[in-house]
C-alpha positions as CSV (number, residue, x, y, z in Angstrom):
1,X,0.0,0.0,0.0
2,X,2.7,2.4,0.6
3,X,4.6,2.1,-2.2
4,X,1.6,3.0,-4.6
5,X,1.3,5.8,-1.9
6,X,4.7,6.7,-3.0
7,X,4.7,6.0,-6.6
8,X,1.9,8.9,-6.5
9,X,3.6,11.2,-4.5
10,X,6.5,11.5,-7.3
11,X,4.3,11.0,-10.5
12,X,1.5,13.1,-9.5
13,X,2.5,15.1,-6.0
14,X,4.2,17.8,-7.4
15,X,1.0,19.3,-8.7
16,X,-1.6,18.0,-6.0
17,X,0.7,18.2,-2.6
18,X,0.8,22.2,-2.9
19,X,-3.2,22.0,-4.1
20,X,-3.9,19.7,-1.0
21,X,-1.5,22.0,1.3
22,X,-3.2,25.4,0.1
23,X,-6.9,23.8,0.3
24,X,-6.2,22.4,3.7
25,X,-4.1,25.5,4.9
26,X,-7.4,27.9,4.0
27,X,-9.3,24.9,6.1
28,X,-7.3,25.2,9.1
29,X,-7.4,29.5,8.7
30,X,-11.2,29.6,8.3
31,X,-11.8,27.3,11.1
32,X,-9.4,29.6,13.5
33,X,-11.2,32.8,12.5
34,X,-14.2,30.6,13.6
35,X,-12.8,29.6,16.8
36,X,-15.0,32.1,18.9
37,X,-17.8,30.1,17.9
38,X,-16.8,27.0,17.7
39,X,-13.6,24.7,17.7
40,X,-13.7,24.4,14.6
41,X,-10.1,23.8,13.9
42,X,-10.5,20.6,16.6
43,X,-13.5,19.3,14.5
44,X,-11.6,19.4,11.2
45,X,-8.7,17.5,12.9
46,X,-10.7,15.4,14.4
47,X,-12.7,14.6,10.5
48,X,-9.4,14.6,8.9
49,X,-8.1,12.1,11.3
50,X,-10.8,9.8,11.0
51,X,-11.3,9.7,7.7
52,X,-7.4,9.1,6.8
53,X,-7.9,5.9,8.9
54,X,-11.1,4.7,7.3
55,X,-9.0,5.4,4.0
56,X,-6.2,3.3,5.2
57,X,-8.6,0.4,6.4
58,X,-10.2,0.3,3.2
59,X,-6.6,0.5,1.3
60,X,-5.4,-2.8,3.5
61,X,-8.5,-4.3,3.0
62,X,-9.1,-3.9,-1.1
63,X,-6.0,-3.7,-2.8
64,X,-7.1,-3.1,-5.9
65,X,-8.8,0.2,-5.0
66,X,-5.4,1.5,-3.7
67,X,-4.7,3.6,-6.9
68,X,-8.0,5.2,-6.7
69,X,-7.5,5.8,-2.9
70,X,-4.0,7.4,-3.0
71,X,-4.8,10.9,-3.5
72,X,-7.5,11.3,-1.2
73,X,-5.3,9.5,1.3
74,X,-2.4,12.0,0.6
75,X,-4.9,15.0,1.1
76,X,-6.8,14.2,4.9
77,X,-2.6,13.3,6.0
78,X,-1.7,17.0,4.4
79,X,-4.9,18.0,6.3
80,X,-5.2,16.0,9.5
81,X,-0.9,17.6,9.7
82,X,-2.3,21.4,9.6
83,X,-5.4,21.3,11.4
84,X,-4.0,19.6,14.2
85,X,-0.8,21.9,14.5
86,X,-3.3,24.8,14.7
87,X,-5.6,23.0,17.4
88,X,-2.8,22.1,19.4
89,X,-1.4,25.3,19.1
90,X,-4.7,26.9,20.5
91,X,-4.9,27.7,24.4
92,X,-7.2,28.4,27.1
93,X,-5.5,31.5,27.3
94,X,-6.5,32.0,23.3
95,X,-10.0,32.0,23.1
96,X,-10.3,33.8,19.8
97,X,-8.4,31.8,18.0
98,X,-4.2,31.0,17.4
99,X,-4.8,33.7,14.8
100,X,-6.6,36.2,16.3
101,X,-3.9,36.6,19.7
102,X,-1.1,37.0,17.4
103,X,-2.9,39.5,14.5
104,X,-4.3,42.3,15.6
105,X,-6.0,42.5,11.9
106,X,-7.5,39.0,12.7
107,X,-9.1,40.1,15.2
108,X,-10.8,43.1,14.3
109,X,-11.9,40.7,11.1
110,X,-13.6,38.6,13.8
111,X,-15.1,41.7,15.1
112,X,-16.2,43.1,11.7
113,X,-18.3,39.7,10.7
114,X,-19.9,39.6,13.9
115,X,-18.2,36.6,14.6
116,X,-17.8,38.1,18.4
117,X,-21.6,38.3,19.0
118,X,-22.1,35.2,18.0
119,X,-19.5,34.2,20.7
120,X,-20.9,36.5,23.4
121,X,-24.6,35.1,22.8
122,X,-23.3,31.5,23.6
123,X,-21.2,32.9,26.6
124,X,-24.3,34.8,27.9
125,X,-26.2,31.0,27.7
126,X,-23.5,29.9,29.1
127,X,-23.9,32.4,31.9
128,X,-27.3,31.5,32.4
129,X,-26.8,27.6,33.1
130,X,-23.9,29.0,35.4
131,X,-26.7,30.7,37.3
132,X,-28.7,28.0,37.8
133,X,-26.0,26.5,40.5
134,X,-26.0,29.6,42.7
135,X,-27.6,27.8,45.2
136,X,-25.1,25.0,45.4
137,X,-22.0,27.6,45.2
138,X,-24.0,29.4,48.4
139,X,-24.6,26.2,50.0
140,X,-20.6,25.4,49.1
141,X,-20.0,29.3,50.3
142,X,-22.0,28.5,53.7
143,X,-20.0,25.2,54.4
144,X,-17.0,26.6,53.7
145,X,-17.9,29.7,56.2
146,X,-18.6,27.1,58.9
147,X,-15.2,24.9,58.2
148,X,-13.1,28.5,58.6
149,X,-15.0,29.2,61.7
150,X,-14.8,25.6,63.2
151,X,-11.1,25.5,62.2
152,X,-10.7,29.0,64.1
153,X,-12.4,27.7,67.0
154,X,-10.2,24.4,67.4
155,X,-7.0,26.6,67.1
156,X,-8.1,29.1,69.4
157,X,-8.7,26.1,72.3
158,X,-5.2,24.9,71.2
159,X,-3.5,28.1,71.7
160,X,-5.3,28.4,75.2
161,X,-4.5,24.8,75.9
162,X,-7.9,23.5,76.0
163,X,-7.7,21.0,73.2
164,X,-4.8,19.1,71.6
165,X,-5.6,18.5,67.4
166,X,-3.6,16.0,65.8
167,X,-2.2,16.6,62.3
168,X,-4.7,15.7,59.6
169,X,-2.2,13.3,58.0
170,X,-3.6,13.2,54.0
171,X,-4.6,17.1,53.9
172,X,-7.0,17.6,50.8
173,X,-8.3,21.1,51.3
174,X,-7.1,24.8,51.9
175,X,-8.3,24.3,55.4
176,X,-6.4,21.4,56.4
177,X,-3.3,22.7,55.2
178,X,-3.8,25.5,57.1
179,X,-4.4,23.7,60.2
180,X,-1.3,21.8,59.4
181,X,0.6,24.9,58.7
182,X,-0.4,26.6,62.1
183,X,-0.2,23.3,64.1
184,X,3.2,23.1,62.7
185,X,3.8,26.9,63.9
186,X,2.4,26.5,67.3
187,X,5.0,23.5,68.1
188,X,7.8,25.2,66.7
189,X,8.7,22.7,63.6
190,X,8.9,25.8,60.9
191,X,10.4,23.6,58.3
192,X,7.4,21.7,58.3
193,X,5.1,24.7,58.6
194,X,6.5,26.3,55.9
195,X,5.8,23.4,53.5
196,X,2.1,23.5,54.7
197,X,2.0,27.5,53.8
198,X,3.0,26.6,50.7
199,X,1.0,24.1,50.2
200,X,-2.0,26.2,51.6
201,X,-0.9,28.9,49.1
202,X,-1.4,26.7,46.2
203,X,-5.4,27.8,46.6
204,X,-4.7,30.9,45.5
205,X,-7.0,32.3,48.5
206,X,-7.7,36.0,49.5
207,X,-7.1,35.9,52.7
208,X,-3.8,38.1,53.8
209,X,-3.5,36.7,57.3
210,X,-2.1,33.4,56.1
211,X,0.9,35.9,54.6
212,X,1.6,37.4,57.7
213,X,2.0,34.5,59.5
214,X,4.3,32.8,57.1
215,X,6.3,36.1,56.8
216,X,6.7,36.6,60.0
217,X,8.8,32.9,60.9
218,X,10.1,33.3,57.4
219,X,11.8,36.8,58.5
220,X,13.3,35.0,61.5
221,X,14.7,32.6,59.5
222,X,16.1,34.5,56.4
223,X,16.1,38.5,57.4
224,X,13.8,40.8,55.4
225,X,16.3,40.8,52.7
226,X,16.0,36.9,52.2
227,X,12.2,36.7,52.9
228,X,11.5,39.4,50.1
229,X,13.6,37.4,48.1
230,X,12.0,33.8,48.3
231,X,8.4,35.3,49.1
232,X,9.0,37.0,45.5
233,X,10.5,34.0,43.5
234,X,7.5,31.9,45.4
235,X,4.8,33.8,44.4
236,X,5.9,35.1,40.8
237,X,3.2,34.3,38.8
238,X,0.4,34.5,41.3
239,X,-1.1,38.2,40.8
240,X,-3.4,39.2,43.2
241,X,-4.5,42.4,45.4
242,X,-3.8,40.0,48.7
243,X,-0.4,38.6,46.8
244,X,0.7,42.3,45.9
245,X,-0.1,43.4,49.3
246,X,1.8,40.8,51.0
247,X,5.1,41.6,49.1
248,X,4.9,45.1,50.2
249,X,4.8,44.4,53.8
250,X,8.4,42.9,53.5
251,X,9.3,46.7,52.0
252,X,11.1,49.4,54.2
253,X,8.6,51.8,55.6
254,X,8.9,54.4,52.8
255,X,8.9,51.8,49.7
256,X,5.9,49.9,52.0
257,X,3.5,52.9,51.8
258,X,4.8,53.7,47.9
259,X,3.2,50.0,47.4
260,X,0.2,50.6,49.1
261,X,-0.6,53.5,47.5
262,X,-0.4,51.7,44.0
263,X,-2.3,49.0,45.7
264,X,-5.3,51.1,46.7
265,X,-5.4,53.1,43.3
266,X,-5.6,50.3,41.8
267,X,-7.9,48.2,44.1
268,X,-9.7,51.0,45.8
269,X,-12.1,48.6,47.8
270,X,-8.8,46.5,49.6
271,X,-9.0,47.7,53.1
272,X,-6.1,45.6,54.5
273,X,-4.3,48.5,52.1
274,X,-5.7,51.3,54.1
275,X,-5.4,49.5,57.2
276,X,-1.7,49.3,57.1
277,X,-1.1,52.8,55.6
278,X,-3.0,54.2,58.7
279,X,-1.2,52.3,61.0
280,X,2.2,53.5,59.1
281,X,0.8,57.2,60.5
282,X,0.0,56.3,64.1
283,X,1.8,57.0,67.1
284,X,2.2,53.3,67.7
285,X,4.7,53.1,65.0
286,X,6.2,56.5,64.7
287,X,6.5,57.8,68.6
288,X,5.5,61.0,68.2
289,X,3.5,62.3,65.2
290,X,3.7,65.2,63.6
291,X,0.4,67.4,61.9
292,X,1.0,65.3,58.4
293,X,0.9,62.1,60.1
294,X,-2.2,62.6,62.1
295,X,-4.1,63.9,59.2
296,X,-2.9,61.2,56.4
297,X,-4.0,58.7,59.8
298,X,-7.1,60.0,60.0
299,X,-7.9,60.1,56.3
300,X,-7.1,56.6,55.5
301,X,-8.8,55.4,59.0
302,X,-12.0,57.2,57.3
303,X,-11.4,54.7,54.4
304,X,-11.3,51.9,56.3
305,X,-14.1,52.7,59.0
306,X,-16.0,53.0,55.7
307,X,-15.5,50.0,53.8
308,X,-15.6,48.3,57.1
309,X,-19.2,49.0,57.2
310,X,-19.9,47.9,53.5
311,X,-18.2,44.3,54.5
312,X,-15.2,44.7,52.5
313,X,-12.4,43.7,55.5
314,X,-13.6,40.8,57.3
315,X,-13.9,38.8,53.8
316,X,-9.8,39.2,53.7
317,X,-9.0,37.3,56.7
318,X,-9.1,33.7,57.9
319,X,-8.4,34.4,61.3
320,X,-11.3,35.8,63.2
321,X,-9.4,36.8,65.8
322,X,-6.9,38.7,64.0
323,X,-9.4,40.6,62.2
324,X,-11.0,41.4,65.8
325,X,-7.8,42.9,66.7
326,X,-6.8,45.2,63.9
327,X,-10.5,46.1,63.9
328,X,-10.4,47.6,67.7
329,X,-6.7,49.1,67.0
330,X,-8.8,51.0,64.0
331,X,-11.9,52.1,66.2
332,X,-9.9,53.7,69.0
333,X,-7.5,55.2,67.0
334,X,-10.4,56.1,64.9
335,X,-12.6,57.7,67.7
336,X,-9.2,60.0,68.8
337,X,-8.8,61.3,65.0
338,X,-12.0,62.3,65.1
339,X,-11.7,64.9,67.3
340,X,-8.5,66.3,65.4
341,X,-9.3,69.9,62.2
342,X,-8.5,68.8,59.3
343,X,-8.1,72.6,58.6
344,X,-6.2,72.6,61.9
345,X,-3.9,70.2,60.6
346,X,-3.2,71.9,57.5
347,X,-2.3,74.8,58.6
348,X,1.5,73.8,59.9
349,X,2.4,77.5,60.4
350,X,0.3,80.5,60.6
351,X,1.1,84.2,60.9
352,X,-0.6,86.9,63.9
353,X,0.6,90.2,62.6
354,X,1.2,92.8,65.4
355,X,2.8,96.6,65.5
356,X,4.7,98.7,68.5
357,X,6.4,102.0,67.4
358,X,9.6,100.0,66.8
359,X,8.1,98.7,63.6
360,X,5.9,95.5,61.8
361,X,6.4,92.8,64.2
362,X,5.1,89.1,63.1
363,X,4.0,86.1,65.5
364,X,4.6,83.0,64.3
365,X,2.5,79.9,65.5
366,X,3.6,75.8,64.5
367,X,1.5,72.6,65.2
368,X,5.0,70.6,65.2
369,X,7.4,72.1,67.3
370,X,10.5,72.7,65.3
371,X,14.2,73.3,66.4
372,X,14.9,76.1,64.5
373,X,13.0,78.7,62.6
374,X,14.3,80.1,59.4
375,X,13.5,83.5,57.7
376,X,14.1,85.5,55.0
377,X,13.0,89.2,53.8
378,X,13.2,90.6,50.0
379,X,16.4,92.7,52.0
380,X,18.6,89.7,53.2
381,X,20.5,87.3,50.8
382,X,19.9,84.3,53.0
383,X,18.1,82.5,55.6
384,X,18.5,83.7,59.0
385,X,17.5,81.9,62.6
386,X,14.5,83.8,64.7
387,X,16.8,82.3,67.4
388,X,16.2,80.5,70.4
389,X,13.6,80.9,73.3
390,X,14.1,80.7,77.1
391,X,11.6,77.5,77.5
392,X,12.2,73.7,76.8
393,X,9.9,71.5,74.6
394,X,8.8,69.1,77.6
395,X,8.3,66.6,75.4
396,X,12.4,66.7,74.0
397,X,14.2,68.9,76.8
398,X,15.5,70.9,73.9
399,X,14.9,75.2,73.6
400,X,12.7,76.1,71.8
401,X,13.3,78.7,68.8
402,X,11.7,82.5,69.3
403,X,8.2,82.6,67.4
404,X,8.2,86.5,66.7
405,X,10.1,88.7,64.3
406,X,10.2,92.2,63.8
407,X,10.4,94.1,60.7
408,X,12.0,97.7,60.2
409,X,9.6,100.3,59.6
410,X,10.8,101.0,55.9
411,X,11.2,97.5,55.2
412,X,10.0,97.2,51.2
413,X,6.3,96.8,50.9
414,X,4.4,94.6,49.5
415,X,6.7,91.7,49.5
416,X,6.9,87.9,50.6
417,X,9.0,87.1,53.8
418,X,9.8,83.2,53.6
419,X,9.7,81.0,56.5
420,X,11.5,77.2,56.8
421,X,10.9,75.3,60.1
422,X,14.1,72.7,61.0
423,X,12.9,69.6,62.7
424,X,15.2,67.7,65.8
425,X,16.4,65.4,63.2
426,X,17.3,68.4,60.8
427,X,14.7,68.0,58.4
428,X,14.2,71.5,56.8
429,X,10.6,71.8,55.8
430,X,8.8,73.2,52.8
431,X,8.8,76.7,52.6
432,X,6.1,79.1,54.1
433,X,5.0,82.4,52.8
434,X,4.0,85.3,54.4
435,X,2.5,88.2,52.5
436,X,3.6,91.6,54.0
437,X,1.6,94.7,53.2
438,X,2.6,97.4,55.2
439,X,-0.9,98.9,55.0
440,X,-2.7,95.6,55.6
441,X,-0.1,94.3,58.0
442,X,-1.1,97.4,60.6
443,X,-4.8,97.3,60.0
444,X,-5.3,94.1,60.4
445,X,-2.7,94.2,63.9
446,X,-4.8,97.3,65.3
447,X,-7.7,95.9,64.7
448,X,-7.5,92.9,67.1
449,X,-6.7,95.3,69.3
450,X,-9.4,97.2,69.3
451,X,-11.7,94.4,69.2
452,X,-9.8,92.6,72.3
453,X,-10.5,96.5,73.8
454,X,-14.4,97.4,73.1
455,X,-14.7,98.7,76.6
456,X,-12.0,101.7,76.1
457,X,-13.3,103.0,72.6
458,X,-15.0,106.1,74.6
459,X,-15.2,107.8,77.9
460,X,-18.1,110.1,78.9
461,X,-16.7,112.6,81.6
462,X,-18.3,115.7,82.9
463,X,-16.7,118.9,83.2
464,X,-17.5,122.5,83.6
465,X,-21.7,121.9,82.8
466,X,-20.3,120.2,79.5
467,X,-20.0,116.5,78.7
468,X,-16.5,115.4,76.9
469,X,-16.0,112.5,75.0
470,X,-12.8,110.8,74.8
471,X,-12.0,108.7,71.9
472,X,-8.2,108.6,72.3
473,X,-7.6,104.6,72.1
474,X,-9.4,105.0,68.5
475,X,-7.1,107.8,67.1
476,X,-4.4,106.2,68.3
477,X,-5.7,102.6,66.4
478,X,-7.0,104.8,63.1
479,X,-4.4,102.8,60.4
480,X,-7.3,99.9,61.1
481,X,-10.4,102.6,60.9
482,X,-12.1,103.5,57.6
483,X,-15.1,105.2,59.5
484,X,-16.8,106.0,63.3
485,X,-19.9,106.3,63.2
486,X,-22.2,107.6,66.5
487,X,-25.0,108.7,68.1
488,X,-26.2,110.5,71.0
489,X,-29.0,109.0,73.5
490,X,-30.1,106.5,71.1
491,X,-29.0,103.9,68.4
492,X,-29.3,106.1,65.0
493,X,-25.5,106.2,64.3
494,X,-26.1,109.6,62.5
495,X,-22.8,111.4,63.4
496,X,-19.2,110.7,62.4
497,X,-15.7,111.2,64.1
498,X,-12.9,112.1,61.6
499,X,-9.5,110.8,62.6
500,X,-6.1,112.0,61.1
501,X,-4.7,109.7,58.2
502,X,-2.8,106.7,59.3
503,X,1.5,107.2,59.5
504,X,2.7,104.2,59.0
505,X,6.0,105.3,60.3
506,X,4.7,106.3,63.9
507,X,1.4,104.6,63.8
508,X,0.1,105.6,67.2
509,X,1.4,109.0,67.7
510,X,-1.4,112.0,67.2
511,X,-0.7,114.9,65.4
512,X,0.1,117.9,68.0
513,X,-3.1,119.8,66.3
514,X,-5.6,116.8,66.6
515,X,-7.9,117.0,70.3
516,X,-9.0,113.2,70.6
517,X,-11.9,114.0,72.5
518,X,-15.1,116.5,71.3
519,X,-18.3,118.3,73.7
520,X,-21.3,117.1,74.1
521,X,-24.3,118.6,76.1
522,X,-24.6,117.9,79.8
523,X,-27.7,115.7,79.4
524,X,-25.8,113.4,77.2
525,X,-26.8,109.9,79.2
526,X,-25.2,107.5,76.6
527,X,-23.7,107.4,73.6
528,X,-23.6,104.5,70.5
529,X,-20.4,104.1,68.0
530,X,-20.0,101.1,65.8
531,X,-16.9,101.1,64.2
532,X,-16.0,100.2,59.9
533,X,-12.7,98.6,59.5
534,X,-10.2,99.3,56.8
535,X,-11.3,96.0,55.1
536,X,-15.1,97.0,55.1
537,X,-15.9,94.5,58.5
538,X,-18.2,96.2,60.3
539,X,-18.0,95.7,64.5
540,X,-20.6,95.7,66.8
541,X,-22.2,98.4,68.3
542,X,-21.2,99.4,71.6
543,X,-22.9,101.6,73.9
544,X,-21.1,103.8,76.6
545,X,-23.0,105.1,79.6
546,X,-22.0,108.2,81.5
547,X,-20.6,107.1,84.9
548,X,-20.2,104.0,84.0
């Protein structure tokens, strides 16, 4: 039989084996584009196959019909050769077709003829006799609920040395190899508790606490260096929010919170993320916090107070306990935070103006006590030290720099004096402007003086059958005064007081010309004054009484 195969390969295969190749090479192309809707390049293999067998029986079986059978045996080998190269070429991970992952053009053929919709209208019946098992999966859901918690339960009595569990010796579940694994722990024998993590791991489960507990022998045993090393080459081609997160809690603090953040951008719904970015913040791990640190705390505490309530935490953890116990560390520091401004916190340095006839003097007020204070006017070429103050920080023993500055009276106006705060470890921060206006600076530092002094404004004396009103503590306060407004025995606000233009070079001096006081009739009882500051703030009205 083969050699009449072979006698028609040379007298007649040069023109039919490339006819045979390009008919079954189209075959095999069609039946790939077609893949999305059905395996077509399988069935063709499958029909090639088949009927080059039959062919062959029939050959052994009637020789004389071998001549007449050679060609069409030569064709379904040339086909049954192609087809089945392409389907065993084809993946799970290619469910378009061999074709269609490698050609982008392919692909957007498929798209084009529809081929696609026809593919997504058999997955969505495929979808709907997946839905008809949701009661089994829940029932499977619920018993694996009650394993978990039964499992919790026995290695809570063992910890407490209620119960003694023996080693389930032919493990067959995620659950028993985690009871193995934390058996193993318990009694010390981490070589064989590390082989039960990793079998455990082979489920490919969501829970993080697992991780922690094999990281945290695995770091006695091989240093964070070596543990990030193995944990990575473990779990290289697992990818997972609970995998990702887990390699980043072998990072250094400041690459650990770079990972988390990319982790909760990512996967804004993974608490554990938030969890450990708060607790990165707190006092626990820091000592003493400073503004930053208590506001990032309380913002990503808000996150996960918040997905707390919508159940996305407890699902990541196998370990009831431990979730009980990162969840109270969360609520009390949770319940402190919310007590702290957010606008409070923001504001690391902030600026009281004030003024004396020396000049502009500036208070200076920090959230995070610093060492040193650093300024700079548009007049000096570098930074410059407020100097220190004559009282310790209680909480470091060390002095504390001065918080005021004061500016010369011609100092260039409007400028902006820069500010730089030095931390104990010599940290310098970012730097803080102030924006001087000699003008604004002097209203707005007269101003909270006269409001912290409503009860001097005026004084009502008799003298000589005349009443005289003294209004000195305004004229001598007029840079913050636009207009004084008053009345007399009632609450019209009718009359004015004019005061002398503001110096800024000897802001509370009067002019030798200027009487800060006027007459009024001897039955003047009371009089009324509200007061309009220079940026258009109105105050409230005050009524002065004679003899009072």
């Amino acid at each position: 039989m083969f050699k009449v195969i072979n006698q028609y390969v040379r007298e007649k295969g040069k023109k039919t084996l490339p006819a045979f190749s390009a008919a079954s090479g189209t075959m095999g192309t069609v039946a790939d584009v077609m893949e999305p809707i059905a395996p077509f390049a399988q069935y063709l293999y499958f029909a090639s196959l088949g009927a080059l067998l039959l062919l062959l029986g029939t050959a052994l079986v009637k020789a004389p019909w071998r001549d007449h059978l050679a060609g069409a045996i030569l064709f379904f080998t040339v086909s049954a050769g192609i087809n089945g190269t392409i389907y065993y070429c084809q993946g799970p991970e290619q469910p378009n077709g061999l074709l269609a992952s490698q050609i982008e053009a392919v692909a957007k053929l498929q798209a084009h003829l529809g081929i696609m919709q026809q593919s997504l209208t058999q997955i969505d019946q495929q979808t709907k006799a997946i839905a008809t098992s949701n009661e089994q999966i829940a029932q499977h859901t619920q018993t694996t609920a009650q394993e978990i918690a039964k499992l919790n339960q026995n290695i809570a009595k063992l910890v407490e040395g209620k119960q003694e569990l023996a080693l389930i010796a032919q493990p067959t579940s995620a659950s028993d190899y985690y009871q193995n694994a934390r058996l193993y722990e318990i009694k010390g024998d981490y070589r064989q508790a590390r082989q039960a993590y990793l079998a455990y791991f082979q489920y490919q489960q969501d829970y993080i606490d697992p991780h922690l507990r094999y990281q945290a022998f695995l770091k006695i045993q091989e240093g964070f260096a070596g543990a990030r090393e193995i944990y990575n080459e473990q779990f290289q081609h697992q990818t997972s929010a609970t995998v990702d997160f887990a390699k980043a809690m072998l990072f250094e603090t400041g690459q650990r919170q770079a990972a988390l953040k990319e982790i909760v951008a990512a996967q804004p719904n993974f608490t554990p993320a938030w969890y450990e970015l708060s607790r990165l913040h707190s006092s626990a791990l820091l000592g003493r916090q400073t503004s930053e640190h208590k506001l990032l705390e309380k913002q990503y505490l808000e996150q996960v107070i918040s997905l707390n309530e919508q159940g996305q935490w407890l699902k990541y953890y196998l370990d009831q306990e431990q979730f009980n116990r990162h969840l109270d560390d969360a609520l009390s520091r949770f319940k402190l935070a919310e007590t702290r401004s957010e606008t409070g916190l923001k504001q690391t340095l902030t600026f009281t103006p004030s003024l004396s006839n020396l000049g502009f003097q500036l208070e200076l007020q920090y959230l995070d006590t610093p060492q040193q204070i650093l300024y700079k006017t548009a007049e000096m070429s570098e930074f410059q030290s407020t100097g220190q103050g004559h009282w310790r920080d209680p909480e470091t023993g060390l002095l504390v720099p001065n918080t005021s500055i004061t500016l010369a009276k011609n100092i260039q106006s409007p400028q902006a004096i820069q500010f730089k705060l030095v931390d104990a470890s010599g940290h310098v921060s970012q730097v803080y402007q102030y924006h001087f206006d000699a003008q604004q600076h002097a209203a707005q530092a007269q101003q909270q003086m006269l409001e912290m002094t409503k009860n001097a404004w005026l004084l009502l004396r008799d003298f000589d059958g005349e009443t005289l009103v003294y209004f000195s503590q305004l004229a001598s306060s007029r840079c913050a005064i636009s207009a004084v407004h008053y009345s007399i025995n009632s609450d019209q606000l009718d009359q004015q007081i004019q005061l002398p233009p503001c110096d800024l070079q000897d802001p509370f001096s009067l002019p030798d010309d200027f009487a800060s006081y006027f007459k009024a009739s001897a039955d003047t009882q009371s009089i009324s004054i509200q007061l309009t500051y220079q940026n258009q703030q109105k105050s409230t009205v005050e009524t002065f009484r004679k003899g009072l």
